[in-house]
N, C-alpha and C positions, 0 to 999 in steps of 0.2 A: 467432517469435523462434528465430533459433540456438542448437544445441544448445551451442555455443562461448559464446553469448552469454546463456544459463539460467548456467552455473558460473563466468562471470569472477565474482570476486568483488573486497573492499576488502582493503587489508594494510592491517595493525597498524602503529602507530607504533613504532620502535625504541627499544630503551631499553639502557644499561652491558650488557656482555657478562659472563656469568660466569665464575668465575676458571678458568683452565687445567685440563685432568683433574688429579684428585690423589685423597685422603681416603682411607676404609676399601675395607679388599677382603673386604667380606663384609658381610650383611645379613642381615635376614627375610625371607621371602618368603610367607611363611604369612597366612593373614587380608588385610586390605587390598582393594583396588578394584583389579579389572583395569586393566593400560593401556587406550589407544585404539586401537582396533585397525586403523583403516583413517587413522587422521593420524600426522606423523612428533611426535615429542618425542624430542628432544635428539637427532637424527639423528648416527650418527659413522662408518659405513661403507658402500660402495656397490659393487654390484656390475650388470655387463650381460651377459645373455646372449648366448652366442654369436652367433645370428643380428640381434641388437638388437632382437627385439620384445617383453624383457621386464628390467623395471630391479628390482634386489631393493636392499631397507635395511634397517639394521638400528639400532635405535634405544636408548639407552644406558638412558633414564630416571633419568639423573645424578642428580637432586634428590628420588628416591625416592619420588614421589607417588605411586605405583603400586608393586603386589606383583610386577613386574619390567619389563623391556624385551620388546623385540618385534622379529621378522624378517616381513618383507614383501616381497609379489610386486605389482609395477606392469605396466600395460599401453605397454609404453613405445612400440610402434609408435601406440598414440591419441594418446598424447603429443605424440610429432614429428609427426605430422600434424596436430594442433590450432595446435602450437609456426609450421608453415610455415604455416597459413590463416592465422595473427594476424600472421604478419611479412610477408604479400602482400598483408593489405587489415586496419593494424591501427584504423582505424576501431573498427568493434564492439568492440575489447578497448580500448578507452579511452575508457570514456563519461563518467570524468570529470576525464579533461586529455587530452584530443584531440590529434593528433599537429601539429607546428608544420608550418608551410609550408617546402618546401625551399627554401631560399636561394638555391638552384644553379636554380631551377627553380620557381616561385609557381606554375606550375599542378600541380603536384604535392606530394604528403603525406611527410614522411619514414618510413622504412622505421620498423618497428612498434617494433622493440628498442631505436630508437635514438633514439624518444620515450621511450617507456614500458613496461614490462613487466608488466602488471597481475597482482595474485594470483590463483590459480585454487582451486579447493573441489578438494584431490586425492584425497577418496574417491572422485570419479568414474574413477579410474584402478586405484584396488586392488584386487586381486583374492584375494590369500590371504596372512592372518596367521597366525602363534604366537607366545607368551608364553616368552622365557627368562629367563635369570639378570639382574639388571640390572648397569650398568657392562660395557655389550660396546665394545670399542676399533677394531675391525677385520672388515671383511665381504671374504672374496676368492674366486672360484669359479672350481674347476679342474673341465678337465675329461679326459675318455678321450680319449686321440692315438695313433697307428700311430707307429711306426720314422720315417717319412715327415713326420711333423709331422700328418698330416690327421686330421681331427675324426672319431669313430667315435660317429654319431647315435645308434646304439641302445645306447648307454652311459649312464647319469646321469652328469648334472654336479654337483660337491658344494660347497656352499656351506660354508666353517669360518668361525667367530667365536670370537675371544679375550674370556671373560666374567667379568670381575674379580670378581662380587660373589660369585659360587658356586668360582672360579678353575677355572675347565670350557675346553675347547676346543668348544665346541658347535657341530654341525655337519646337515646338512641337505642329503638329496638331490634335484635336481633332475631332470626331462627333460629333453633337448636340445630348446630350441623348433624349428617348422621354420622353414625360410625364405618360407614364406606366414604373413601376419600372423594374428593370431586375430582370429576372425571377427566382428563387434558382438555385443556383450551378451557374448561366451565366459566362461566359467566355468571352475574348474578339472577340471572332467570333459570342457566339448569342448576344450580349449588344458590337455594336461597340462604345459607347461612353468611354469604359475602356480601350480600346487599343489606347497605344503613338504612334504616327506616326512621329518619327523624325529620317527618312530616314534608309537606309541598314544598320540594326546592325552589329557590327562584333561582331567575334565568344565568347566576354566575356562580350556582351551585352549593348554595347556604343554606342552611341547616332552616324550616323553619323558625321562627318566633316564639310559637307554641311551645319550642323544644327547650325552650329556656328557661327553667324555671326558679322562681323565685324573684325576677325581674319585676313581675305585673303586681301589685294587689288584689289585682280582682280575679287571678288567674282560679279556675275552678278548684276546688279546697280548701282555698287558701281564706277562710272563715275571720281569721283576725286582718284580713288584711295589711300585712306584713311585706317588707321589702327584704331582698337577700342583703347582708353587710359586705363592705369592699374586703378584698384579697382572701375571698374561698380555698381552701389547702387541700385539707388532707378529711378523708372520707372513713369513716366504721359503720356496720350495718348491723343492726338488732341481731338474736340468732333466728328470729325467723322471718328477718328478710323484710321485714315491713316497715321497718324504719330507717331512716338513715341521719347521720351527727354528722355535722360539718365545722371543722375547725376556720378559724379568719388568722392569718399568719402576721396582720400590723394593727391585731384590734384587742378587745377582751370581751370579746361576741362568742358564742358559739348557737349553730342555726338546729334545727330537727327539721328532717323532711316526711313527708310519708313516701314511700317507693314506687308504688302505686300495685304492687304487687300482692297478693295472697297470702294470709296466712295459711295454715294446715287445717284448720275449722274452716276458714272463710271457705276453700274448697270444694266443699259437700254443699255447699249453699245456693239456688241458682239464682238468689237474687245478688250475690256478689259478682259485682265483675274488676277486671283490673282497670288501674282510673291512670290517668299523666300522674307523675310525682307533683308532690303540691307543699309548699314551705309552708311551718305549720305554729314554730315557736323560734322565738331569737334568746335566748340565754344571754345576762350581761353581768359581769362582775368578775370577769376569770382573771389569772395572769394575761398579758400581752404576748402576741407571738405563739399563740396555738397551731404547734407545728406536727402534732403528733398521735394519733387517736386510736384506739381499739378497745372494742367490745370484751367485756369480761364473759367465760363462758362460763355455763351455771350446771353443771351436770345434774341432769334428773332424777338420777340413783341417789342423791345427795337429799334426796326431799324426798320420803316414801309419806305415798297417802294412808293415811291413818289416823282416829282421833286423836286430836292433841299434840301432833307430829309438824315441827319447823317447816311452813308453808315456802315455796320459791321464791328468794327474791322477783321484785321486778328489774327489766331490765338495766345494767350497768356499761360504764364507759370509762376508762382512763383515757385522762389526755394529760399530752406532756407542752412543755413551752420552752422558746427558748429567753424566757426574761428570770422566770424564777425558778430554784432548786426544790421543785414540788412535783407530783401527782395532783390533778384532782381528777375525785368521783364522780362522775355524772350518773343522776337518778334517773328513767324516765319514766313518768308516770301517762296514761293514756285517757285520763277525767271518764272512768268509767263509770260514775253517777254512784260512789259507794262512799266518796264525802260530800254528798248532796245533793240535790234535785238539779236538775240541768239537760236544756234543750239542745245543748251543741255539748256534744264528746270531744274536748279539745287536747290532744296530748301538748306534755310541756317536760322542759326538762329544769330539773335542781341540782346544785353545784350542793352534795351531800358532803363532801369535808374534804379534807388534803392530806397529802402524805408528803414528810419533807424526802427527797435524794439525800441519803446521807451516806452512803457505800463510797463514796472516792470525797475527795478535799474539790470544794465548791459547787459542784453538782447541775452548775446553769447551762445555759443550750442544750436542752436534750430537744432532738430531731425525731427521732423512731421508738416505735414501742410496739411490742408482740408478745402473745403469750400464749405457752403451749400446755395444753392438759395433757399432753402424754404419761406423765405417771401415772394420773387415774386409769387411762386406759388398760395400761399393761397390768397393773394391778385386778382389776377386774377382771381380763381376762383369766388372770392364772387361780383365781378365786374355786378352790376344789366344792365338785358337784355332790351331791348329795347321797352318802353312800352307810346304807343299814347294816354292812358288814364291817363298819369299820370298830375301833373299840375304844372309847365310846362312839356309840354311834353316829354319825353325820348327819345332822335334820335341815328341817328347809330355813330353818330359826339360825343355827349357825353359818348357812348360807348366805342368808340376808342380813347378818351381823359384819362378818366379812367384807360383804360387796358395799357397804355404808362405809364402813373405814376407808375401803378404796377411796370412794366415790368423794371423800373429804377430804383428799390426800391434797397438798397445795399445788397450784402452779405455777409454773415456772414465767417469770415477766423479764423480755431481754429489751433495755434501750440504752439507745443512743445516744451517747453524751459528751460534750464537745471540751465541759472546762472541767478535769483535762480529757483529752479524746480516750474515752473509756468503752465500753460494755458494761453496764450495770445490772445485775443479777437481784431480780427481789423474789420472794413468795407471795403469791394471790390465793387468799382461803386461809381460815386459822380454822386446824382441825378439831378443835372444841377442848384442846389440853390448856389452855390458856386459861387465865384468872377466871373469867366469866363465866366456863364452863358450856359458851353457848358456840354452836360452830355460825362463823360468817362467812357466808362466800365470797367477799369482797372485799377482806383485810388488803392489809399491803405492810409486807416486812422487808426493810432492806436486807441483801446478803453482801454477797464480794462485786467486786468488777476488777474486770480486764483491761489493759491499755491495748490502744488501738491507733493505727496510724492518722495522720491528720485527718482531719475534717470526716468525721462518722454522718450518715442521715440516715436512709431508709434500711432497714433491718427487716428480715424474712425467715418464715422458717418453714422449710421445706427437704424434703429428702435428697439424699445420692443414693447411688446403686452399690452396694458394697466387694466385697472381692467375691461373695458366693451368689452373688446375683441376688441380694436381697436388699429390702429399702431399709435405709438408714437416717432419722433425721438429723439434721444439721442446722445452725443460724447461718444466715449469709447475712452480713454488714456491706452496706456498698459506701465505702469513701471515698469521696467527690473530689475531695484536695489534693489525696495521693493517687487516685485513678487507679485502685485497689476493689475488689472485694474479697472481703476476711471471712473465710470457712471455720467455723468453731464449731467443737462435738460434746454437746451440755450434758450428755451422760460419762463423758470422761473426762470433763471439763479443761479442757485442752484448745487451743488454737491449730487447726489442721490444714488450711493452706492460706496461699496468699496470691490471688492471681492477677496479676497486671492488665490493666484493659486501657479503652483508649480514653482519653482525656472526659473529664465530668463524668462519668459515669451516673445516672439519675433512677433508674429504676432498674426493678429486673423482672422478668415471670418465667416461670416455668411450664413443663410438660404438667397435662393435667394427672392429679395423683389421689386416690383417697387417703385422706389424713389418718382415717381407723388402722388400713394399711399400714401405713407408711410408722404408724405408734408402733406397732407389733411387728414390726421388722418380718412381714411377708415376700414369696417371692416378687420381683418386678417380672412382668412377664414380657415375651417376646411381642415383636409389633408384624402379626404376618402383611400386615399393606405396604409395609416396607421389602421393594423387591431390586436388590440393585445387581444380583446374579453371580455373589457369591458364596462364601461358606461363613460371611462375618453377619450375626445377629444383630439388628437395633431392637434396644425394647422400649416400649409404648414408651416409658418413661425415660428420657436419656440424657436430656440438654436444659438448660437455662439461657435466658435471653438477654444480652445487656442492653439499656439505651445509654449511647452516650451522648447526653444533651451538648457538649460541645461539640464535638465535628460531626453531628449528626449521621450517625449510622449505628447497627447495632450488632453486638457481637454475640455469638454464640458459643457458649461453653458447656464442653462436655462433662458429666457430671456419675459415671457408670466406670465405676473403676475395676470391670474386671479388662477395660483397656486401661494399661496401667500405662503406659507410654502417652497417651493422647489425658487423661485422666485431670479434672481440675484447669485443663487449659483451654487456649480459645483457637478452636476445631473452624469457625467459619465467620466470615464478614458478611454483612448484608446490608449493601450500599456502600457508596464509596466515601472514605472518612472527605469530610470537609472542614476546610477553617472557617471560624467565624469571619464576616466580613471586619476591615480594618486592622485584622491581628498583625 
């Protein structure tokens, strides 16, 4: 028997989803029975490493049965190879509803996802837990990048989690995996990308103290001596990594952290080194119900150095809430001693103005916000080069005329919004044709919105594979209510699938992918670590990952439509659905 075919295992029957996050932000932790430490319960955040061969979660333990939640390390290269031998010959994974006969084709089986997706026993894939606070909202993992964008491997990568029940930012260092998968059986001593580093466990497997931060005042950094505020959300990070905003989802607080990471100067410096993250500023006066955050991105083309030429903003943040029909802007400034003498450099952040939602009729509870630059990309790229034969001539003046236009082109802002359950379409950046004359990087124009099935939150934007093997980006909507998530293609502005998943649905992540890529609709390329022995190709990039916070387990969806049978569906289970206790 196959080792594929010892861990398929049965799913659970579904049962009523429990009600949305809410309740207390605080608890006991003392006494009580560990979680489980190698299965999910109540799964809410996800993250993938850099090279894709290792998926970490982090699991809330909402319903308190356990003396807290848990962060975990998966083996996600066994994964996707298990995931492609079940969807080349899904026989074996379906011993008990056998895939139907293809209609297109009686002598052939249909593709394995697009029968069945059977559960799997996913302790086979874990490799390293710890115990934090429970009620964590959010798992995201940055990591060390050069000036250049490129990845610097002998850096850790840091895992943060927003943890209501302790209100901690708790956080956890990573390895860079490499780009050779870990090897069978690996452990976190031969694959140190599967080992959590967040400090001296104690003897029942708990994340240090240290690890927590924003708890302490006195913790190191943390200069104003400042406390973290109750029910921590939803996480955005500067673009260069050095910051981080933290929404409070029952307050009108918003927190800054520093990451403890590097910038691209700090770098070349050897008296910098990397520090713990340290809470730095608490912002108060926002809407309540700060459910929704992400950083504006500022493209550098957009600011050419030259006298007299529109300096960089500094860095910006939109957050969205669910109390009022607004945007607001968050400023952050870093007290670089350029309005006044000052012996502590203390960043802080200013709520710079608001934008009402006015694209659909009432505009309240928006959940999700994302926004993509890809217009400027592809614009850019197609910017013709410099050419003394042409007539008139091509200079480096009309080069750089050109590549500014782009570089000011708007972006595209997709959220989530619940009255009535929409997609809301704004522009970010006013290209300087406006009254003023002056370009902002930071406007916000309503456009349209889409209706969307109940209950909208978290929203993503990230590629498929399209029919010629090339990346395609797309929004994925994940709603929670319908246990849905909704595939839209903002360049044909269109709704393009609708895939059923299992109850609550709460996050999603994907294969890792470059954005530049993935803007310029380049090839996806084939993934040679993938060896399951026959003539069917996976490539690097193939799948997306769901948690579903209610029966705890996660699904995987295929997302490479030159399978067009398996294509947009859910190809594989990872763990076995559970019901909430009591349902």
């Amino acid at each position: 028997m196959s080792r594929l075919a010892r861990f398929l295992g049965s799913s659970a029957s579904a049962f009523a989803a429990v009600a949305a996050l809410g309740g207390a932000s605080c608890y006991s932790a003392g006494g009580g029975q560990a979680p489980p430490a190698k299965s999910f319960y109540y799964p809410i955040g996800m993250a993938v490493s850099e090279h894709g061969n290792v998926l970490y979660v982090v699991n809330s333990d909402f319903d308190l049965q356990w003396n807290g939640g848990t962060v975990q390390s998966y083996d996600l290269h066994l994964i996707r190879q298990d995931v492609a031998r079940l969807m080349s010959n899904p026989l074996p994974g379906c011993p008990s509803n056998p895939p139907l006969l293809n209609p297109g084709n009686p002598n052939a089986v249909q593709a394995g996802g697009y029968t069945c997706a059977p559960g799997t026993d996913s302790t086979v894939y874990e490799r390293d837990s710890a115990i934090i606070g429970a009620f964590a909202t959010d798992l995201k993992l940055v990591s060390q990048r050069d000036a250049q964008g490129n990845l610097i491997d002998s850096a850790p990568s840091r895992l943060f989690m927003p943890v209501r029940g302790d209100a901690s930012l708790t956080w956890a260092d990573v390895a860079v995996d490499s780009d050779a998968p870990a090897p069978a059986s690996a452990d976190t001593n031969s694959y140190p990308a599967f080992a959590l580093d967040c400090g001296l466990r104690s003897s029942d497997n708990r994340c240090s103290d240290a690890h927590h931060a924003g708890t302490n005042p006195s913790e190191s950094g943390n200069t104003r001596g400042v406390t973290l505020p109750g029910e921590p959300f939803a996480m955005a990070f500067s673009e260069d990594r050095t910051s981080l905003v933290l929404t409070h989802q029952s307050d009108t607080k918003t927190s800054l952290f520093r990451t403890g990471l590097l910038s691209a100067a700090d770098l070349t410096s050897p008296q910098k080194t990397r520090t713990p993250p340290s809470l730095q500023f608490v912002l108060d006066g926002l809407p309540g119900g700060g459910v929704g955050i992400t950083a504006i991105p500022h493209d550098p083309l957009a600011f050419p150095t030259c006298p007299g030429c529109l300096a960089a903003p500094r860095a910006s943040f939109l957050e969205v809430s669910r109390a009022t029909p607004q945007v607001s802007m968050l400023r952050y400034y870093d007290d670089d001693g350029t309005s006044g003498p000052s012996s502590l450099l203390r960043p802080f952040l200013v709520d710079e103005t608001n934008f009402v939602i006015s694209a659909n009729a009432g505009g309240q509870d928006s959940r999700g916000i994302v926004i993509d630059p890809s217009p400027r990309i592809r614009c850019e790229a197609s910017v013709p080069a410099v050419d003394f034969t042409a007539q008139p001539p091509r200079v480096q003046a009309d080069v750089d005329s050109d590549t500014l236009k782009c570089a000011r082109l708007p972006a595209r802002a997709f959220i989530t919004n619940r009255s009535p359950a929409s997609l809301v379409i704004a522009n970010i950046g006013d290209d300087g044709t406006s009254q003023s004359g002056t370009y902002n990087a930071d406007s916000f124009r309503n456009g349209e919105n889409v209706p969307l099935p109940s209950g909208p939150s978290r929203v993503y934007l990230a590629p498929i594979v399209d029919v010629k093997g090339n990346y395609a980006l797309r929004v994925f909507i994940v709603c929670y209510d319908a246990a849905q998530v909704i595939v839209y293609d903002p360049d044909a502005r269109a709704l393009e699938g609708v895939i059923r998943v299992g109850l609550g649905p709460f996050s999603v992540v994907f294969d890792p992918f470059n954005f530049k890529d993935a803007a310029l609709g380049k090839p996806a390329v084939v993934d040679p670590r993938i060896n399951i022995g026959t003539n069917d190709l996976l490539r690097r990039y193939s799948f997306a990952y769901v948690a579903s916070f209610t029966n705890s387990f996660v699904q995987i969806l295929d997302l490479d439509a030159t399978r067009p049978d398996s294509f947009e569906t859910i190809v594989f289970r990872l763990g076995l659905p559970t019901a909430p206790k009591g349902s």
